[in-house]
Structure formats: C-alpha cells, structure tokens
N, C-alpha and C positions, 0 to 999 in steps of 0.2 A: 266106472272109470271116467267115461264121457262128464258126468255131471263132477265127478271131485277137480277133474281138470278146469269145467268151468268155473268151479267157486275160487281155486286158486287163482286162475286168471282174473275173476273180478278182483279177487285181493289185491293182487298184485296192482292193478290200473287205480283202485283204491290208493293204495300206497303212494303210489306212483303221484298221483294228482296232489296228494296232501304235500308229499314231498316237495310237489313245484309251489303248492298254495307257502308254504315254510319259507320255500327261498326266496318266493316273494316280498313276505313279509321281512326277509329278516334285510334284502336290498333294500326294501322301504325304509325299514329302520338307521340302515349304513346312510342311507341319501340325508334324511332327517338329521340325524348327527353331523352328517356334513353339511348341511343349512345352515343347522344352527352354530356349528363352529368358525362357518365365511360369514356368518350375522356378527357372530363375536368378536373377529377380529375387524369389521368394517368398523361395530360402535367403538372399538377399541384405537382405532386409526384416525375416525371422525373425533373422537376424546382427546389423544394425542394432539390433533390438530389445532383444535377449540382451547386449547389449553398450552402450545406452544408457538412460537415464533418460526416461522419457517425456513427464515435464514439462517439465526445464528441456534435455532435448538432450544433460547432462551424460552421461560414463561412469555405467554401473555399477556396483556395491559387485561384483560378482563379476570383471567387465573390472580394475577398479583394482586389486584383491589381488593377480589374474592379474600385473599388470604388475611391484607391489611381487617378488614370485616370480623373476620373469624378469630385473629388474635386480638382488636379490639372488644369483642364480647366476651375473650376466655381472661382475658385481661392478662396478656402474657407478658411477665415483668422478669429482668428487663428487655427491652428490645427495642434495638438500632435502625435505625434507616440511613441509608447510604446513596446519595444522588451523585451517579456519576454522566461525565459527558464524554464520548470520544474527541480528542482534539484533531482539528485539521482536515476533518471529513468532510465540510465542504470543498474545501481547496481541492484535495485529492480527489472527490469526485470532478469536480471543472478543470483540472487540471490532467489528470492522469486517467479518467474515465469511470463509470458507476462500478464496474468489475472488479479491477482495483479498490473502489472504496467499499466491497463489500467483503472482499479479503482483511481489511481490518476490522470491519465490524466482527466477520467472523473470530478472528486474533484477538479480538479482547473479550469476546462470548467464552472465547475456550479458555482464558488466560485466569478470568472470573470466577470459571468455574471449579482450575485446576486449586486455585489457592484457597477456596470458599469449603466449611464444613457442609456436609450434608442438609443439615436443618436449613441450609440457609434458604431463602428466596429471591432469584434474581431474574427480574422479568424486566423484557425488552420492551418499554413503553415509548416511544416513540421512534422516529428516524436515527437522530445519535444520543437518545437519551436511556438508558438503564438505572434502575432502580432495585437497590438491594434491602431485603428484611433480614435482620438477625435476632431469631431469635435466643434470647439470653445468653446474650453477648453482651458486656460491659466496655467502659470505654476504652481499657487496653485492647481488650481482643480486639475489638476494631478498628483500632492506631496502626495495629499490628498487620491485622487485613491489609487493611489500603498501601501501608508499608509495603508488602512482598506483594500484592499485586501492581501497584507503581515501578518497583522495581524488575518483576517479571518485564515488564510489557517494555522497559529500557534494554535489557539484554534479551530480549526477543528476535528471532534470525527468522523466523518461517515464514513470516509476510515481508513483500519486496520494501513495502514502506515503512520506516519508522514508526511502530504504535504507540500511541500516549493517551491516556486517561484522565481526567480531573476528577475528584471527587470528595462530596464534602459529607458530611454527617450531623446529625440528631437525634438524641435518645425521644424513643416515644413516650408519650404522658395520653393514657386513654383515658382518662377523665375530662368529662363534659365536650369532647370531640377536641382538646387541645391540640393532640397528634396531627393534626390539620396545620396548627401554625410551626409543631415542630418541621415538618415536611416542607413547607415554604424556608427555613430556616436555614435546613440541609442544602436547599439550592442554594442560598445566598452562598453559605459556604464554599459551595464544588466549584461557583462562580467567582470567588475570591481563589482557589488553587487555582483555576485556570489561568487567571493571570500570573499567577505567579510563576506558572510552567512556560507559557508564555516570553517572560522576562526571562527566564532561569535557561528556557532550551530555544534552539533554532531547528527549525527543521531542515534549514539550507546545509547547515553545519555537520548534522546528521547523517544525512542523505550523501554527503562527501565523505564522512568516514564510514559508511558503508561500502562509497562505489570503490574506495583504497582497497577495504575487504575483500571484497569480491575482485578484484582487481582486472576491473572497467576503467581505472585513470590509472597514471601515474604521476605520483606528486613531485616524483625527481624532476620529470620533465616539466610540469605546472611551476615548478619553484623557478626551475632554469628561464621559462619563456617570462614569470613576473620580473624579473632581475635583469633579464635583456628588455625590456619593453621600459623600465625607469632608467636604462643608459639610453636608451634610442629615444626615448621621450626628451630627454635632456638636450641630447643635441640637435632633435627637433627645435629644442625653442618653447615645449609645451608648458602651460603652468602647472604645478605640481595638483591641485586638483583634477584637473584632468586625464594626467599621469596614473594618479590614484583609481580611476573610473576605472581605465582599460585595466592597469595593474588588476583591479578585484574582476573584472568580469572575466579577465584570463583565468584567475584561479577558480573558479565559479562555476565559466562558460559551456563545463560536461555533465554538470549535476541532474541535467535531461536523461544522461545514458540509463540512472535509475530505472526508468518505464518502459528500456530496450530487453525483452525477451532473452536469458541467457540463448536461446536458441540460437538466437542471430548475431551473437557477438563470439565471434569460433576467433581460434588462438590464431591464425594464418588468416591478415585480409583479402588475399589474394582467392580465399574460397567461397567468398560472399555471393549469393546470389541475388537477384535485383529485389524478390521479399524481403533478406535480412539490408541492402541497402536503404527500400522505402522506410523502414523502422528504425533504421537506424539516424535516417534524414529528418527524423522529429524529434530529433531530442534538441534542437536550436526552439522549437517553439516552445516547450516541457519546461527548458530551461529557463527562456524567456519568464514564465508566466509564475516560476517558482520565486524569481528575483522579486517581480513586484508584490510580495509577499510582505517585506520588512521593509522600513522606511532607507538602510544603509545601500541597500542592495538595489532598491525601483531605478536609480540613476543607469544603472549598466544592463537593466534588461535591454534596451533597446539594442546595444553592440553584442548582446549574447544571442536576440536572435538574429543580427546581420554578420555573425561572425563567420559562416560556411558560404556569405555572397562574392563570387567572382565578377570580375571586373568586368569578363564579356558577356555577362548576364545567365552563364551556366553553371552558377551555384546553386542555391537551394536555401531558405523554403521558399522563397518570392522570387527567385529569377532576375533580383535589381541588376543595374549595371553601371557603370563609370560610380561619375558621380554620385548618382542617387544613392549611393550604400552612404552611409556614415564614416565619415573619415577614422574616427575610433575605432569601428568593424574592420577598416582596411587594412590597420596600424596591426591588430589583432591577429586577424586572419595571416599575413604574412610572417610575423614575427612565431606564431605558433608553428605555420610550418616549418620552416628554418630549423625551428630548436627539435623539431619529429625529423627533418631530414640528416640531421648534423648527428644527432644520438644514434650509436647504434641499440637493435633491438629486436628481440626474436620476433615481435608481430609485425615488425618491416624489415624483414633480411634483404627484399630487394633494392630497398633504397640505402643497407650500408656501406655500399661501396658505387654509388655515384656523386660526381663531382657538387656536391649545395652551391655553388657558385656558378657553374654552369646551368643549371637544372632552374633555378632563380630568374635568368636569363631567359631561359626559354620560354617560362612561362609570363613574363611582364607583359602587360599587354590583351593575356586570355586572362589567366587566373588572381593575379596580381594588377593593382596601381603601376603602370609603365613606370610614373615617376617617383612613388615613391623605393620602387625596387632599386633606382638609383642612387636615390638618397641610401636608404639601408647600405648598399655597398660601398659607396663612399663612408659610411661611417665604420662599417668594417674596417676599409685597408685604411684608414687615417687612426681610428682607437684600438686596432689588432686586436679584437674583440673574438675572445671562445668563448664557446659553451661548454 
C-alpha cells in the first residue's frame, strides 16, 4: 500500500510539474503573439506616418513622388495631375493666427478628399501646396473634379474662414521624362485660376456674409449708420471722398468679429465677462489688417482700427486720446453708436428705453469728441434727422 501510494504521489508531482512546464510554455507563447502584434501595429503606425501628412491625413511629398515613379514605369495612361494652392493662407495665418490657418488646411484636405475617387492620389507637398494624381481620368473627369471641389469649398460652413482653392491641371506624358514639364504646366495653370479667384472673390465680402449668417452684425444697423454718416458728412463740409472712406469702413469696420469665438459672443451683452470682452476688443485690429488686403479697402483700415478709440483715452486697442485718434475714427465711432442707441434691440434691451440725446451728453468729453457731439446735435434739431 505504502509503495502504490508513493508511485501515485510521484505521478501526480509528475503531472503536476508538466502541467506548470505547459502553462508556461503556452504564457510564453500568449506574450510572443502579443510582441509580435504591438511590433505590428508600431511598423503599421511608423508606415502610416512615413507615408501621411500629419495635419491634414494627406499623402506625403515622399508617398506622392513614390507613386508619380511607379505610374511612370507602369506607364499608366491616362493620368492627370492637378496643382492646387490654398488661397489666402498666409493672410489667415498673420492675421488671424497659425490654428485658424490650419483649420483650413484641414477644410480643403477633407473637402479633396470627399469629392476625389478612391484611386486618386493627393498628397500634401508642401505648406499650402497639394498635389493630386488621377489615375485614368480624362479631361472631363477632371473639369469635373475641380468643379465640385471649387464649389464644395464656396459653400463650405465647418471652418470659421472662408476656404478657396486654386487649381490648375496637366495630362501626363511618361515618355522620355516629359511629365516633368507637364507638372510645371499644371502650376502655371493653378497660377492663372488664382488670379482669377482672386479678381472674381473678396474675402472681405465673404467673411461679411458669413458674419450676417451667423448673425455677429447686423446690416440693418450697418445700412442705417452708412446713410447717417453721408448726411452728417455733408453738413460737415467733408468732400465726398472722404465721406466715402468712413462710409466703407463703417460698413466694413466688424469684419474682425469673424476671429471672435462663438463662445464669447452670447445673445445678452450684459453677460460678458472680461475673457469674452479681451476677444472681443481685437476684432479692431483683425479688421484693421483684413482692410489692407485690397487696394479699395487699405484707405479705411486706419479708421477701422481707431474706430473703438475714446476721447479720454479708455478705448481700445491703443488707449489714444483727444486728438491723436483720427478725425474719421471719431466721425465713426459716434455716429455707430447713435444708430446702436437709437435702434431698439434684443442684444441691447437696456439701452431701448434711454434718452440718445441725453446719453450723447453725458458721454462728450469721456467717450465722444466734446465738439463734435455738438456739432451731431445741432445737425439733429436743424435736419430732424431719424434713424
């Protein structure tokens, strides 16, 4: 009995040991498969990488070449090349900041990509330059392409800025490396659309029927303060070009609000806190710098950013005061508020039922030209002048 007991107890420690040598082995194995599955997805991440754009998702300049290579050997007939340029990407970066200009880069990566067949190849080769390969695509398909992509990016809402594209095209010619001068070809092209986009659109123009959109201005009141500012200009004395100045920079003078954070722009002024004020106190610079954009508009950026300057130097964005503001900014800044005190308006309930005549008075002197708040009123009660 003694010895059967001890053979089964060796068994058993037998068993027992192989048992743990097995689940050793078989956790070694679990571990190994999961090495090799975190090696797999690392080369698959580092591929990803090597082979994308990291901002917009696009190819990269070294994938796209790769590709041009590969259908120049296969000799892949036909096939397009399409040189596009983002329009206005420097502006938008110096003007409105790199983050915003990366929201359009990304807005035309995704817009590119929504309208573009599968086959296609579009890799981001440089700062605002993309580059698309079609393969066997003729030249409708790709009239067509550019067409609803052009179009996409004009009725486009998801980025705060207006996005536009230029882009020109080249069928390829792989023989004896010609596809090299088609390529320079294609840019001259994208380079002639751009101007033409250029002449054809404003972005000042844009960026105001967006802020109507989103309704950051309103053009009732814009119209009302243009219409008083060429009566009051008149019986200033002023000449009608100069008239004309303040006239466009009042219509003009919120096209800053674009770059204000819906955050900070809540329907009640009265809930603002000093964050959504500082953000809100740069849209005179934003503005400013959008004007000197086009040759019609550089005259009034100067009055669009001294348009928020008070008399006693507690305006904003420079602090100027009396004199130093520009007489055009002063003409401006009073006459806009006038036409905001006089209208009533659910984002000023508290100002519809105070006296604009008295309220005008009170402020000459702080906020306002002492003299010309006189003038304005004298041309009130002598032309019985409403808004």
């Amino acid at each position: 009995f003694e010895a059967a007991a001890e053979m089964v107890n060796n068994i058993a420690v037998q068993l027992s040991e192989l048992g743990y040598r097995n689940y050793l082995q078989k956790e070694q194995l679990r571990e190994k498969e999961a090495s090799e599955k975190r090696l797999e997805k690392e080369k698959d991440r580092f591929g990803y990488i090597a082979n994308h754009d990291a901002l917009t998702g696009l190819r990269s300049r070294a994938y796209f070449d790769e590709k041009i290579q590969e259908f120049c050997a296969k000799n892949v007939q036909p096939c397009t090349y399409i040189a596009c340029d983002v329009n206005n990407l420097k502006y938008t970066n110096d003007i409105f900041g790199h983050d915003k200009g990366d929201m359009v880069l990304k807005a035309v990566a995704r817009i590119l990509k929504e309208e573009a067949k599968d086959s296609y190849v579009i890799g981001r080769c440089g700062g605002d330059e993309i580059n698309i390969l079609l393969p066997g695509a003729d030249e409708s398909e790709t009239r067509d392409y550019i067409r609803r992509v052009q179009q996409h990016c004009k009725n486009d809402r998801e980025c705060v800025i207006p996005v536009s594209v230029a882009m020109g095209y080249s069928k390829l010619n792989w023989n004896d490396n010609v596809y090299q001068e088609n390529i320079i070809q294609a840019d001259e092209n994208m380079y002639k659309n751009k101007r033409k986009i250029k002449k054809m659109r404003n972005l000042i123009e844009e960026i105001y029927i967006r802020l109507i959109e989103k309704n950051y201005v309103n053009e009732n009141l814009i119209d009302k303060t243009v219409e008083i500012i060429r009566a009051f200009g008149k019986y200033l004395g002023l000449n009608e070009k100069r008239i004309e100045r303040i006239a466009l920079a009042a219509r003009i003078s919120d096209i800053g609000m674009i770059a204000i954070p819906e955050s900070a722009f809540k329907n009640n002024l009265t809930e603002y806190n000093q964050g959504d004020r500082d953000e809100l106190d740069k849209h005179t610079i934003i503005g400013s710098e959008l004007a000197k954009m086009y040759p019609n508009t550089q005259r009034s950026a100067k009055i669009i950013l001294q348009s928020h300057e008070a008399w006693d130097g507690q305006g904003y964005p420079s602090h100027l005061a009396g004199e130093n503001i520009l007489f055009e900014a002063r003409v401006l800044y009073l006459l806009n508020m006038y036409v905001v005190w006089a209208t009533k308006s659910d984002r000023l309930i508290e100002h519809n039922e105070i006296d604009v005549i008295v309220h005008m008075k009170q402020r000459a002197g702080s906020q306002f030209d002492p003299k010309l708040v006189e003038e304005f009123l004298n041309f009130l009660e002598k032309t019985k002048y409403k808004v």
